[in-house]
SEVO-53351 format. One line per 3 residues: number of its first residue (from 1); their letters; for each residue x negated, z, y negated of C-alpha. Coordinates in Angstrom, 1 decimal, padded with zeros to 4 digits. Example, Ala and Ser with C-alpha at 12.3 -4.5 7.8 and 13.67 -1.06 7.14 Angstrom:
1) AS) -012.3:007.8:004.5  -013.7:007.1:001.1
end
This chain:
1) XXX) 000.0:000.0:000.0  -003.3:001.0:-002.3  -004.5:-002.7:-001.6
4) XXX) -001.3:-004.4:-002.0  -000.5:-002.8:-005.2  -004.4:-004.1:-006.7
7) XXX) -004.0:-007.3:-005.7  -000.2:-007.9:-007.0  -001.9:-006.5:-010.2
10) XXX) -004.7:-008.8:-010.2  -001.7:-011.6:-009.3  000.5:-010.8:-012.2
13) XXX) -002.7:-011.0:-014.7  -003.4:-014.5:-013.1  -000.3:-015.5:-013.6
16) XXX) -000.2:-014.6:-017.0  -003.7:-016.1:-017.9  -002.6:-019.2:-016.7
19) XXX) 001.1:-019.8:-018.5  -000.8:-018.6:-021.7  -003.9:-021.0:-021.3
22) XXX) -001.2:-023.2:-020.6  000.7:-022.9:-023.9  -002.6:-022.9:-025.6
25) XXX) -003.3:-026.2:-024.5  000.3:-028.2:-024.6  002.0:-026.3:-027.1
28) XXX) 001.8:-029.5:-029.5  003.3:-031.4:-027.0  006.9:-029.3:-027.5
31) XXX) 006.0:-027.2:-030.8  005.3:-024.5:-029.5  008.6:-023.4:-028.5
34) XXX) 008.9:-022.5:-024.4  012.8:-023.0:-024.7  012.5:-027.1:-025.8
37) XXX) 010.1:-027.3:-022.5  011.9:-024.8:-020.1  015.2:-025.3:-021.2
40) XXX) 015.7:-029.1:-022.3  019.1:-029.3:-021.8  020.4:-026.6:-023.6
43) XXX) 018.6:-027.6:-026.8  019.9:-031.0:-026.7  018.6:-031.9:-030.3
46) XXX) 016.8:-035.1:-032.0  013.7:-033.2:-032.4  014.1:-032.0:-028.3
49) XXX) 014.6:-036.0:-027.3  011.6:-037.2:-029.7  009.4:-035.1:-027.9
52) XXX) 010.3:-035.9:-024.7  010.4:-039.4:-025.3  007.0:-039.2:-026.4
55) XXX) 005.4:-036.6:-023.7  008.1:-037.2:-020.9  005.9:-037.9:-018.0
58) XXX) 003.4:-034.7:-019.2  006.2:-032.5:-020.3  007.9:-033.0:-016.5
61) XXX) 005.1:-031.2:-015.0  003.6:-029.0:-017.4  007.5:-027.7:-017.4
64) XXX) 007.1:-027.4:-013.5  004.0:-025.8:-013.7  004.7:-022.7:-016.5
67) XXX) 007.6:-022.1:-014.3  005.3:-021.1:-011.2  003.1:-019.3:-013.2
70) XXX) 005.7:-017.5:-015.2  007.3:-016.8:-011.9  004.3:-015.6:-010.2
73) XXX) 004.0:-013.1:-012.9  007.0:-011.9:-013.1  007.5:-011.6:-009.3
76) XXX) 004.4:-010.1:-008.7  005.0:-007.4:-011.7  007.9:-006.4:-009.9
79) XXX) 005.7:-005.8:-006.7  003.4:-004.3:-008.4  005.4:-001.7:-009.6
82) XXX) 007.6:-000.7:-006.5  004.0:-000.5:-004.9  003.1:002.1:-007.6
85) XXX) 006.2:003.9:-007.8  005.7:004.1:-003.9  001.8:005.5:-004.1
88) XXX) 002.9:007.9:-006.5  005.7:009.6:-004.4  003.5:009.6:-001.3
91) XXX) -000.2:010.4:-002.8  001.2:013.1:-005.6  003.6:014.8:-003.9
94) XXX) 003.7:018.5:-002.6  003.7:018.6:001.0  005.4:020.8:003.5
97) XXX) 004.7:024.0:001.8  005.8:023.0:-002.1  002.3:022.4:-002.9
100) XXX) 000.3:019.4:-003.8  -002.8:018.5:-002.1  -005.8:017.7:-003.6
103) XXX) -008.4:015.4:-002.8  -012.1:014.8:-003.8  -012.0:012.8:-006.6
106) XXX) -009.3:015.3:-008.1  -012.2:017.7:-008.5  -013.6:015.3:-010.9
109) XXX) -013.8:016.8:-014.4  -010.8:015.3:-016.3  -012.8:014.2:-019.1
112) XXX) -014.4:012.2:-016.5  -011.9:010.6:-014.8  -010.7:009.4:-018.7
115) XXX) -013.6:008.1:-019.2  -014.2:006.2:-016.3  -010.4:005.1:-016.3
118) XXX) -010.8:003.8:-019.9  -014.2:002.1:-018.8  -012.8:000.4:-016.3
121) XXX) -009.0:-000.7:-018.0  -011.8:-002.4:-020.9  -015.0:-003.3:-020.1
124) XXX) -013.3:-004.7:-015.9  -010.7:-006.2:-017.8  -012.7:-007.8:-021.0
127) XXX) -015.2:-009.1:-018.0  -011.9:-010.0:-015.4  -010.5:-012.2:-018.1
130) XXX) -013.2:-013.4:-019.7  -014.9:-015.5:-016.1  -011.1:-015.8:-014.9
133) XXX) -010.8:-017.7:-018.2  -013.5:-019.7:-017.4  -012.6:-020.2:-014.4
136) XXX) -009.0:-021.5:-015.5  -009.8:-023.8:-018.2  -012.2:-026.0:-015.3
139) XXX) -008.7:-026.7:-013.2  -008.0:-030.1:-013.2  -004.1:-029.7:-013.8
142) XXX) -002.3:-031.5:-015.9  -002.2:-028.8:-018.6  -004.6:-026.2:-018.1
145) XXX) -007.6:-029.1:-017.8  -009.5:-029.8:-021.3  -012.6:-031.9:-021.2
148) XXX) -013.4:-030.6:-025.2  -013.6:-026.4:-024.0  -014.9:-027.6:-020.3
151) XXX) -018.6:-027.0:-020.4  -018.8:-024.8:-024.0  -016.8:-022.1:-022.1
154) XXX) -017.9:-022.1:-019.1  -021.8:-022.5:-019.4  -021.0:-025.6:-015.9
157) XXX) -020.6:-022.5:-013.3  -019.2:-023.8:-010.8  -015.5:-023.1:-010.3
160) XXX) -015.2:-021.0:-007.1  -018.3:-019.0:-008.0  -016.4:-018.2:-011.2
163) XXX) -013.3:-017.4:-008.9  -015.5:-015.2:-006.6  -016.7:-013.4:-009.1
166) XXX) -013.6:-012.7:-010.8  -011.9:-011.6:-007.8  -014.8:-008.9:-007.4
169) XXX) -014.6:-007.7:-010.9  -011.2:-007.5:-010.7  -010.7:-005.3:-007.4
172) XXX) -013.3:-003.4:-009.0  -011.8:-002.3:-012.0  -008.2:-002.2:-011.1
175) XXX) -009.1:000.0:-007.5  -011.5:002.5:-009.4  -008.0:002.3:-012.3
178) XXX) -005.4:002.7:-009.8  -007.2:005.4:-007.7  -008.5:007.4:-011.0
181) XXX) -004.9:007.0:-012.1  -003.3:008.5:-009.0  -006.2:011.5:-009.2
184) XXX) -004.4:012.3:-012.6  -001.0:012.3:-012.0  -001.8:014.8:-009.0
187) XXX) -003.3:017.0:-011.2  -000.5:017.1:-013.5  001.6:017.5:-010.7
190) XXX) -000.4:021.0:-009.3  -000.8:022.2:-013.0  -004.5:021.8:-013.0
193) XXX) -005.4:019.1:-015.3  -006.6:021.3:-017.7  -008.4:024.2:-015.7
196) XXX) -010.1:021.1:-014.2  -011.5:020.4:-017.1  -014.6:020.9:-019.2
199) XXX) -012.0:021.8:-022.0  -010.1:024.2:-019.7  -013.3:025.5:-018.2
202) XXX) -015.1:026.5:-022.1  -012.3:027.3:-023.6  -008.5:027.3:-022.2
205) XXX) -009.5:029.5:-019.7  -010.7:032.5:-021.1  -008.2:032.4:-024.1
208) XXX) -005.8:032.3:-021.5  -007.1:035.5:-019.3  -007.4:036.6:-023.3
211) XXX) -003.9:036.5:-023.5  -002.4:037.4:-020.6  -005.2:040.1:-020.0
214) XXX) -004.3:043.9:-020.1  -005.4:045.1:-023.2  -008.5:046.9:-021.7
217) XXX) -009.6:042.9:-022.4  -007.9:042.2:-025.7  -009.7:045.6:-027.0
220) XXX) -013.5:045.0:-025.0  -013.6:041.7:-026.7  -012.3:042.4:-030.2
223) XXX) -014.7:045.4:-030.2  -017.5:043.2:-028.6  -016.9:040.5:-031.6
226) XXX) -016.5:042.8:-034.0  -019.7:044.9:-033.4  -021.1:040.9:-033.0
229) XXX) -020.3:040.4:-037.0  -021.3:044.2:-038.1  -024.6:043.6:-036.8
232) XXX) -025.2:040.7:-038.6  -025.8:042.8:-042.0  -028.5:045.3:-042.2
235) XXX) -026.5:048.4:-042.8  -024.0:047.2:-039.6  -027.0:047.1:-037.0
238) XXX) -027.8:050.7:-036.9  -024.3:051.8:-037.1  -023.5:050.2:-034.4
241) XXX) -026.2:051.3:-032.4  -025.4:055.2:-033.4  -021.5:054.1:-032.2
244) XXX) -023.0:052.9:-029.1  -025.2:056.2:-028.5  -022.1:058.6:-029.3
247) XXX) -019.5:056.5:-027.5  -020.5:055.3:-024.9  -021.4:058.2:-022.7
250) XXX) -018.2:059.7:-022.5  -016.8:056.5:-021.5  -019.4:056.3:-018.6
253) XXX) -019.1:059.9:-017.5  -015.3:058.9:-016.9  -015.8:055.8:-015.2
256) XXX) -018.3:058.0:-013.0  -016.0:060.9:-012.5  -013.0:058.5:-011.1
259) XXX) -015.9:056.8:-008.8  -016.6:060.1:-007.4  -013.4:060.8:-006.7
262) XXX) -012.1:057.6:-004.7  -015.6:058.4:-002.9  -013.9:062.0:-001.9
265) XXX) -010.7:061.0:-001.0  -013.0:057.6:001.1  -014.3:060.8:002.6
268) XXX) -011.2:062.1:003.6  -010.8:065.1:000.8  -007.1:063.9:000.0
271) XXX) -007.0:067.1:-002.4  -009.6:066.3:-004.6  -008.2:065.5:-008.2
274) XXX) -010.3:063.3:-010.9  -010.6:065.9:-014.0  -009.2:063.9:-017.1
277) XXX) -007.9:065.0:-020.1  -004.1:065.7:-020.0  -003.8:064.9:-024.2
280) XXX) -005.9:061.8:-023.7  -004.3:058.3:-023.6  -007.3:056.2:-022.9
283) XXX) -007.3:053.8:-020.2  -009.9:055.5:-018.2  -007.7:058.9:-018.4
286) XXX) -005.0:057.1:-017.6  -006.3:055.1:-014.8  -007.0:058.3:-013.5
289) XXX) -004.2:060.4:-013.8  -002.7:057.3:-011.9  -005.2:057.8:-008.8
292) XXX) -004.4:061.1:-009.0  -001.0:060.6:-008.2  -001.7:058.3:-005.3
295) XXX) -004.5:061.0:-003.8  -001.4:063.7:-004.1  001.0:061.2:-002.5
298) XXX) -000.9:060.5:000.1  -002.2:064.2:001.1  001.5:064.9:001.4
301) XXX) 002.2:061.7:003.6  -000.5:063.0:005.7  001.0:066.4:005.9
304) XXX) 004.3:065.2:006.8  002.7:063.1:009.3  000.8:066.5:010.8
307) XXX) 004.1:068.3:010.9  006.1:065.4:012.9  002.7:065.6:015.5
310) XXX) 002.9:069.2:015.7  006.6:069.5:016.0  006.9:066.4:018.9
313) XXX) 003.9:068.3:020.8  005.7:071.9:020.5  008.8:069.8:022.0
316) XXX) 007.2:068.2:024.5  005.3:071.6:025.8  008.9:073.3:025.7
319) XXX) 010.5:070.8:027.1  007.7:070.6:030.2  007.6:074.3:029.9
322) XXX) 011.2:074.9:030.8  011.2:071.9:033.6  008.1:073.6:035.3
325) XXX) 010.5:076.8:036.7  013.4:075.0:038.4  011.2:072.6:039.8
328) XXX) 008.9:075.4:041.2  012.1:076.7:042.7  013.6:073.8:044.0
331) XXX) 010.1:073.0:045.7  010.3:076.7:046.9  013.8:076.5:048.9
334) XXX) 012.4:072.7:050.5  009.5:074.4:051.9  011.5:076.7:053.0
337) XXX) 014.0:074.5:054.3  011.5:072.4:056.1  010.6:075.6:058.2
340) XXX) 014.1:076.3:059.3  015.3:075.2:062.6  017.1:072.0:062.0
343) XXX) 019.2:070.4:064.6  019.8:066.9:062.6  016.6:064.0:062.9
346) XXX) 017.8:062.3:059.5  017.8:066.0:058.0  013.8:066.3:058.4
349) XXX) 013.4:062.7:056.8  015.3:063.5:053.6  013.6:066.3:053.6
352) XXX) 010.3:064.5:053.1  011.4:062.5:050.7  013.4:065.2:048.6
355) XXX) 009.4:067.1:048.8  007.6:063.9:047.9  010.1:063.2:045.0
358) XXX) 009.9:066.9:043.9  005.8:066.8:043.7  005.8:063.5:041.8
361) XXX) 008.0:065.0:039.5  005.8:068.1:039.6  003.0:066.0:038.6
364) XXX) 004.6:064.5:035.9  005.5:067.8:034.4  002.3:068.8:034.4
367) XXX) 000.7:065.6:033.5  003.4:066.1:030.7  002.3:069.3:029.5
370) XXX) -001.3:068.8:029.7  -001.4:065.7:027.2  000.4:068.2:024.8
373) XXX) -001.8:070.8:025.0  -005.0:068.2:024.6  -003.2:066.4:021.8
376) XXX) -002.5:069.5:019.8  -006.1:070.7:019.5  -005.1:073.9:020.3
379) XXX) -007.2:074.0:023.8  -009.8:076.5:024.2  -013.3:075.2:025.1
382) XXX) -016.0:076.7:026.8  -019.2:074.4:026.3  -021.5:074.8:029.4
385) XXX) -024.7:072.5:030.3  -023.0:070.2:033.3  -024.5:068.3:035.3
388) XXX) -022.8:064.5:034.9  -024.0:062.9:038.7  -023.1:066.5:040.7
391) XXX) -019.8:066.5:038.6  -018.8:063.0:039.3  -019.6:063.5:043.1
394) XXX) -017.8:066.3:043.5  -014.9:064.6:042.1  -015.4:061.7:044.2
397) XXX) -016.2:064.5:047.4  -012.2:065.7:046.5  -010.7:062.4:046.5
400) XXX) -012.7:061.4:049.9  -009.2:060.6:051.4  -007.5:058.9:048.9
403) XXX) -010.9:056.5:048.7  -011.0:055.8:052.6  -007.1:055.0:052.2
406) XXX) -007.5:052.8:049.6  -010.8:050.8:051.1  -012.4:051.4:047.6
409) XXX) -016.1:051.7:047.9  -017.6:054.0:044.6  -021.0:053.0:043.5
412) XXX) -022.9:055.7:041.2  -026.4:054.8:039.8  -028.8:056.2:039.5
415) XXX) -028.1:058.8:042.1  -031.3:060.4:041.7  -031.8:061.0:038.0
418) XXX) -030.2:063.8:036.6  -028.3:063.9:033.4  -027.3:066.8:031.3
421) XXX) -024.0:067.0:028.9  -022.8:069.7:026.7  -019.3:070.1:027.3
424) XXX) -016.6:072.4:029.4  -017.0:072.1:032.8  -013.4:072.4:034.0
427) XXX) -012.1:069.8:030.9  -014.8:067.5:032.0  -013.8:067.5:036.1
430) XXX) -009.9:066.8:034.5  -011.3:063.6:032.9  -013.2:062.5:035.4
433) XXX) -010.2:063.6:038.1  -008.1:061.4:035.4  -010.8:058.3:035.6
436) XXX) -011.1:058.4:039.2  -007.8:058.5:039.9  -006.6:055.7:037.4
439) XXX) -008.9:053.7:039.5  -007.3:054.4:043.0  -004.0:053.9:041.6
442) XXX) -004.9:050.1:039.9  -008.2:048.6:041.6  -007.8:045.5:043.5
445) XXX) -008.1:047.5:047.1  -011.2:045.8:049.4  -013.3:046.1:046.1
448) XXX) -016.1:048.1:044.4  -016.2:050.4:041.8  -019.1:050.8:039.8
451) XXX) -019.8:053.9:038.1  -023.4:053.8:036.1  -025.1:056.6:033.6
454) XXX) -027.5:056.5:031.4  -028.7:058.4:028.5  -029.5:056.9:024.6
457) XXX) -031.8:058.4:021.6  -029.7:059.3:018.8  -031.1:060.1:015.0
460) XXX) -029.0:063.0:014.4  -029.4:066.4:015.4  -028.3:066.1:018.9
463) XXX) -030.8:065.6:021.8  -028.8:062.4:022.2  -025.9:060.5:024.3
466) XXX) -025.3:060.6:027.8  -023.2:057.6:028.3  -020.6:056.8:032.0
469) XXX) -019.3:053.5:032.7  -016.9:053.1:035.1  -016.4:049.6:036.0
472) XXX) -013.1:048.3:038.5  -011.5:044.6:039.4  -007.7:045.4:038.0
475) XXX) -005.3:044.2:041.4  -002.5:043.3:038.6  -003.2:041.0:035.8
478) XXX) -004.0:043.0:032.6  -001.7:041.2:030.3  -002.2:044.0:027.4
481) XXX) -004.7:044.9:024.5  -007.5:047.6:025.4  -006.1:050.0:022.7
484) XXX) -002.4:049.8:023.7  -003.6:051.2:027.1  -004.9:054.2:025.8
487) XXX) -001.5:055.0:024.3  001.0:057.7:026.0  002.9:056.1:028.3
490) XXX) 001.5:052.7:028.7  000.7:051.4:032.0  -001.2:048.3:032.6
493) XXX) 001.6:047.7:035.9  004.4:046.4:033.9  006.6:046.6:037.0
496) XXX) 005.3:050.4:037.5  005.1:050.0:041.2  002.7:052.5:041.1
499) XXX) 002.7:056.1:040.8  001.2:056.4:037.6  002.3:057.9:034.7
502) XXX) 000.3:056.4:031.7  -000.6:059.4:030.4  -003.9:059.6:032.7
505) XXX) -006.1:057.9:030.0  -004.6:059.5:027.1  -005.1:062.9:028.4
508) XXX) -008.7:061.7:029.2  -009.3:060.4:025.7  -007.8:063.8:024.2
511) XXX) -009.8:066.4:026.6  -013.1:064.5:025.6  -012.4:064.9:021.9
514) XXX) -012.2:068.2:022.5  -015.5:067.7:023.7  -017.0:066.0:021.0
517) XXX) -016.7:063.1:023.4  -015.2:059.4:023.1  -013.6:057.3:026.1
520) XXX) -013.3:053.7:025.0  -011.7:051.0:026.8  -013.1:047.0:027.4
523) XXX) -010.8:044.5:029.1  -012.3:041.2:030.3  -010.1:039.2:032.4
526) XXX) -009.3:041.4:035.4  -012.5:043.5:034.6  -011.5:046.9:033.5
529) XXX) -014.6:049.4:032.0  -014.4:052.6:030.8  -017.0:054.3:028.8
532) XXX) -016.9:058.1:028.4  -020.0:059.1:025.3  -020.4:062.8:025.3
535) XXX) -023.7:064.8:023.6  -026.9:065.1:026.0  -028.4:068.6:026.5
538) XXX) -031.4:070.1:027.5  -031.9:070.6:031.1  -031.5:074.7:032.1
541) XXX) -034.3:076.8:033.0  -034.8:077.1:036.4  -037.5:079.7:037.8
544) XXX) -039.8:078.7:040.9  -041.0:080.8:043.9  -044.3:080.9:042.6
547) XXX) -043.3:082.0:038.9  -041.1:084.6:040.9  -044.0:086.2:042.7
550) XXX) -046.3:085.9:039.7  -043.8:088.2:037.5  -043.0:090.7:040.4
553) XXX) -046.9:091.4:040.4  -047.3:091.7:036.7  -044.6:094.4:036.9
556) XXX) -046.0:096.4:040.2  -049.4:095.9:038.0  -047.8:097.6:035.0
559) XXX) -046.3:100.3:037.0  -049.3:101.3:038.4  -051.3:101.5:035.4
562) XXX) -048.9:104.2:033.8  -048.7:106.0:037.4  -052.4:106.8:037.2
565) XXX) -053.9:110.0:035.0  -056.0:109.8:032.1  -060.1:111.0:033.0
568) XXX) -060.1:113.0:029.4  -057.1:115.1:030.6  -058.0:119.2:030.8
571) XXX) -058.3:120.8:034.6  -056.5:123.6:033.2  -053.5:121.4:031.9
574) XXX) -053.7:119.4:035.6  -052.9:123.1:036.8  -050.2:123.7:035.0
end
């Protein structure tokens, strides 16, 4: 459409050249008026019949002829502008989301794009029709032809060459026209023709922000102009400069004051309040009597947010509280059902599943309860030096039947290194009860379960990290972000046809921030790892054989020495 809009341009020019060279050269032949050669028959006058009588056989086809070229530019005209009407609806209009897209040569400068546009509408077109001229006049038609202009116009180029190169100069000038033209009109369309602008850019611009700034602006840059013209005299410099020394500390001892205190509330002190003068209206006072109000809407968000936690943990523990006792005594009477003497077979087997039910909901309970106590904070902890390899044996020693069940094989390295955590003995066997467990209930059975330690340097004033990663093949795909997993209740079995609860990790997570701990989770595929970070400690003290024996003889040694009696002593005192 860019194409055919050029060259119906370029068309319409030609056809203009030529029904004006034309007129230029025959006009004498009907005065000069088109109506007594396009129209002979409605101008039916003496003059109209001498002319023709004279010029008949000339007249017949120079009429023929204007009318193709008046034609041609008037038909092509038309084309040309549908095309552009067309190009400008397409190119420069906003697309699917309201606005208009701009290309690269839209982020031209528009002083540019004028320039270049006017170059190439005057000098393209002076040169178009200037060698299309020439071109024109050397056509041997019956009225464009003149021997007299032939070779004084021309300079005897040849006529295609002079067609060739007005073609060239022509798609030239109108494409680089047409396409600078377009550029325009989009930017007038997205509102950027002046902030695309070297005008817009040095000027436009920041009288704009001027204006529509908040008056911190419209008061910084009156000031900074008007200190700009008191310094010019003699007596101005220094008093600005004293202005400068007076003012301007307070100013930045309030800017630095509300600084410190978004650092203290980035800190998490949501109490801290920027000190600012109450009487003040200043824009630094009242920017921060305004953060002020935010820090104090906030801390109370957070306190509100406290209070819910608290009161929906206090719930839950009641709630779990008051379950545990009827469930104690309805597994009670089952056991001691299951030891009376019953006649019925079917009996027995509800039985069973009345017990299994009632310890799954046992667990639960508990489960239940536990999560609120380790959410709530309120757990006492005992921190021990444990042993992280012995502990995670152990734990693995208590769930030996459980493992052999589910044809799991546990992997621990390095079995023969020893690692030492600070943390509570018995919170730390629930976690990694809780770990071992979640694998049993969700590894792909026939598979291996890697469990690895290792130890890392840290720069603060811990010894350093002892780090467990427990690493499992998932048997159901994990469908689910890492973090929703460690949420309450969330199960990685969306059609829970396990046992779990989805509180095992959560409980996990809680008990080792009690710790000082972190349990993070990574999901790749159907790779599950957890990582459980707790604080490294020193290894205890133990005392060898030999260092037993060596004491034990200092001590008989130092008994010994006091048992003797001192050579200076008296006879007489030994006697008494």
């Amino acid at each position: 459409m860019f194409a055919v809009c050029v060259i119906s341009f370029l068309g319409m020019v030609a056809g203009t050249v030529y029904a004006l060279l034309l007129n230029s050269n025959a006009w004498q032949m009907y005065d000069g008026n088109l109506w007594y050669l396009l129209m002979p028959g409605e101008f039916d006058t003496e003059r109209v019949r001498e002319l023709w009588d004279a010029y008949g056989g000339q007249l017949h086809y120079i009429r023929i002829e204007m009318l193709v070229f008046l034609g041609m530019a008037v038909g092509l005209a038309l084309l040309c502008l549908g095309t552009l009407i067309a190009l400008l609806v397409r190119t420069t209009g906003p697309d699917e989301t309201g606005i208009v897209p701009l290309r690269k040569v839209d982020h031209w400068w528009t002083e540019l794009q004028v320039l270049l546009l006017g170059a190439a509408g005057a000098a393209g077109g002076i040169a178009f029709l200037r060698i299309f001229a020439a071109a024109a006049v050397q056509t041997r038609w019956v009225g464009l032809y003149n021997p007299e202009y032939h070779y004084a116009y021309t300079g005897g180029y040849p006529v295609m060459l002079l067609y060739a190169a007005a073609v060239l100069v022509g798609l030239f000038s109108a494409g680089l026209g047409l396409m600078l033209m377009l550029s325009l009109v989009r930017k007038v369309r997205a509102g950027q023709f002046i902030s695309r602008s070297l005008f817009g850019l040095i000027i436009y611009e920041p009288l704009k922000k001027l204006y529509h700034g908040s008056g911190v602006m419209r008061k910084i840059i009156l000031i900074a102009l008007g200190a700009a013209l008191v310094c010019m005299t003699i007596v101005g410099a220094p008093l600005v400069f004293g202005l400068v020394l007076v003012i301007g500390p307070r100013y930045v001892n309030k800017f630095e004051a509300i600084k410190e205190g978004v650092r203290q509330v980035n800190e998490g002190n949501l109490t801290y309040q920027i000190p600012v003068d109450p009487h003040s209206s200043s824009e630094l006072d009242s920017l921060g009597r305004e953060i002020n109000r935010i820090f104090d809407s906030s801390s109370k968000a957070v306190q509100n947010e406290i209070r819910n936690q608290r009161l929906k943990t206090e719930l839950i523990s009641n709630v779990s509280h008051d379950l545990r006792t009827p469930l104690t005594s309805i597994i009670t009477y089952l056991d001691l059902l299951k030891s009376e003497d019953l006649k019925n077979e079917r009996a027995a087997e509800y039985l069973d599943v009345l017990e299994k039910k009632a310890d799954r909901l046992k667990q639960l309970t508990d489960d239940l309860f536990e999560a609120a106590k380790a959410s709530s904070g309120t757990m006492p902890v005992e921190f021990t030096t444990v042993e992280l390899g012995s502990l995670i044996r152990q734990t693995l020693g208590e769930f030996d039947r459980r493992i052999q069940d589910s044809r799991l094989t546990f992997l621990v390295a390095p079995a023969e290194v020893k690692y030492y955590v600070r943390a509570d003995g018995q919170l730390l066997y629930r976690v990694m009860e809780n770990l071992v467990g979640n694998a049993l209930k969700y590894a792909m059975p026939g598979t291996r379960v890697y469990i690895s330690i290792s130890a890392h340097a840290t720069s603060g004033p811990a010894v350093g990290v002892v780090t467990m990663e427990m690493k499992n093949i998932s048997s159901q795909p994990l469908n689910i972000e890492a973090d929703e997993l460690m949420e309450r209740f969330k199960r990685g079995d969306e059609a829970r046809a396990t046992d779990g609860s989805g509180l095992g990790l959560a409980i996990a997570k809680d008990l080792l921030k009690l710790q000082n701990g972190r349990l993070d989770i990574a999901i790749d595929g159907d790779l599950f790892k957890v990582t459980a970070s707790m604080d490294a400690a020193e290894p205890p003290f133990i005392e060898t054989e030999e260092e037993s024996l060596f004491v034990e003889a200092e001590e008989e040694s130092e008994a010994a020495e006091e048992g003797t009696e001192d050579p200076k002593q008296d006879p007489l005192d030994q006697d008494k």
